[in-house]
C-alpha positions as CSV (number, residue, x, y, z in Angstrom):
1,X,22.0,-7.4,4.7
2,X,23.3,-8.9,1.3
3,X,23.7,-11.9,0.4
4,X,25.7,-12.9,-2.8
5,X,24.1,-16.4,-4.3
6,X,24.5,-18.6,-7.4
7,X,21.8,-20.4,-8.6
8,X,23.0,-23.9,-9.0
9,X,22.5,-25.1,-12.1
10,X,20.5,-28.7,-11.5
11,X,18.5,-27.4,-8.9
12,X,15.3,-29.8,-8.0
13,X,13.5,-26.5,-8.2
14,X,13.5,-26.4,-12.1
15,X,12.4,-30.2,-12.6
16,X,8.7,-29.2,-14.5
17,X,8.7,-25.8,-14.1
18,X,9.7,-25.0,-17.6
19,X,11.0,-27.7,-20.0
20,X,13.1,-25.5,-22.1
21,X,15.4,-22.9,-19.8
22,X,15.5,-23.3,-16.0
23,X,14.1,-20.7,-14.9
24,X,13.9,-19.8,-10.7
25,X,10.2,-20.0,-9.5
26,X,9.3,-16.9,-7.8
27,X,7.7,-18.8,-5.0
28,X,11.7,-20.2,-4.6
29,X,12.7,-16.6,-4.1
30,X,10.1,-15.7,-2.0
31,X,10.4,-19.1,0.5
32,X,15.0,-17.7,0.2
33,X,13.8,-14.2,1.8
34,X,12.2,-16.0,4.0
35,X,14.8,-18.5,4.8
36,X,17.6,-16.5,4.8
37,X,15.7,-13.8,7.1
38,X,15.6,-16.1,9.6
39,X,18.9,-17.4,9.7
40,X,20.6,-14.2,9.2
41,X,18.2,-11.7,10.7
42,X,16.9,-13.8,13.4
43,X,13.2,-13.6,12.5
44,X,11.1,-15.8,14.7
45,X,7.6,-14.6,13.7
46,X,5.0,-16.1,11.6
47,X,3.8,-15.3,8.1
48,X,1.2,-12.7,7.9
49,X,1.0,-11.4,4.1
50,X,2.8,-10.2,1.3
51,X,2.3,-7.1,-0.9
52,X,4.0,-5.1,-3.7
53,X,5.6,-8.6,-5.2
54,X,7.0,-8.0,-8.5
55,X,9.2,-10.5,-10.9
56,X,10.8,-8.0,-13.5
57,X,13.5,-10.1,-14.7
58,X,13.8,-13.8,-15.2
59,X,16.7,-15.5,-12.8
60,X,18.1,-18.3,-14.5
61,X,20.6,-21.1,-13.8
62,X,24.0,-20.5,-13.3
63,X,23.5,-16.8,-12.6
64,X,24.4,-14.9,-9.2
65,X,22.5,-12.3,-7.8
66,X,22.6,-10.3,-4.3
67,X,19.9,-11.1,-2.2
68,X,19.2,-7.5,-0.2
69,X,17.4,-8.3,3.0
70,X,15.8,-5.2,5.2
71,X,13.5,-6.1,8.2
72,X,12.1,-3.6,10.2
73,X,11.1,-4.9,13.5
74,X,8.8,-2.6,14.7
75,X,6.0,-3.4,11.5
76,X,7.2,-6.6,11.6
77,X,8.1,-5.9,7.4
78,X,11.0,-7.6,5.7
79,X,11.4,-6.7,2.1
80,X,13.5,-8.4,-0.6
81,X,15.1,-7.2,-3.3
82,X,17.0,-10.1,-5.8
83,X,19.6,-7.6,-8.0
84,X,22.9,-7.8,-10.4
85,X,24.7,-4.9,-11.0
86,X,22.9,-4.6,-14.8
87,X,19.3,-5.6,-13.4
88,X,16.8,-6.2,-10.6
89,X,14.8,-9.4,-10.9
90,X,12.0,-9.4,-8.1
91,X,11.2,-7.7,-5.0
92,X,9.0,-7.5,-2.3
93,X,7.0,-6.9,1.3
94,X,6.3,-9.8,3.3
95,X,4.5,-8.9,7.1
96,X,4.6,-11.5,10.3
97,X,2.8,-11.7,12.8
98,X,3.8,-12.9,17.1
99,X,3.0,-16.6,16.6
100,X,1.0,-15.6,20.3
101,X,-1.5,-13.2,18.3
């Protein structure tokens, strides 16, 4: 799944994170996978872990990006990819786990 977002320009997100540029927090992106995942993807299960997170490119106010989503259900994986067409900004593996287990 992709999802096209713009990153609104006075989001409460940047308030102290950097002073001079607004810059996306890369727990933001990582709590959007999540969020997203579970609207769109019908995830249910609970965090277990994360691995492989990288932030390559800084995301910035006012820019849009694709938000790739890919779970697979049977390692209970979904991994994240935030791209343009010129760049990729961050990506990542985040595991769940049955909230039962």
């Amino acid at each position: 799944m992709v999802l096209i977002l713009r990153i609104p320009e006075k989001l409460a997100y940047f308030v102290g994170h950097f002073d001079q540029i607004a810059i996306l927090p890369g727990v933001v992106q990582i709590h959007w996978a999540i969020h997203y995942a579970k609207q769109y993807l019908g995830l249910v299960q609970v965090f277990r872990h994360m691995e492989v997170i990288k932030f390559r490119e800084l995301l910035l106010a006012g820019q849009q990006v694709g938000l790739h989503l890919r779970y697979t259900e049977t390692v209970s994986r979904l991994e994240f990819v935030y791209r343009s067409e010129t760049a990729e900004y961050s990506s990542g593996r985040i595991y769940f786990h049955d909230n039962s287990v």
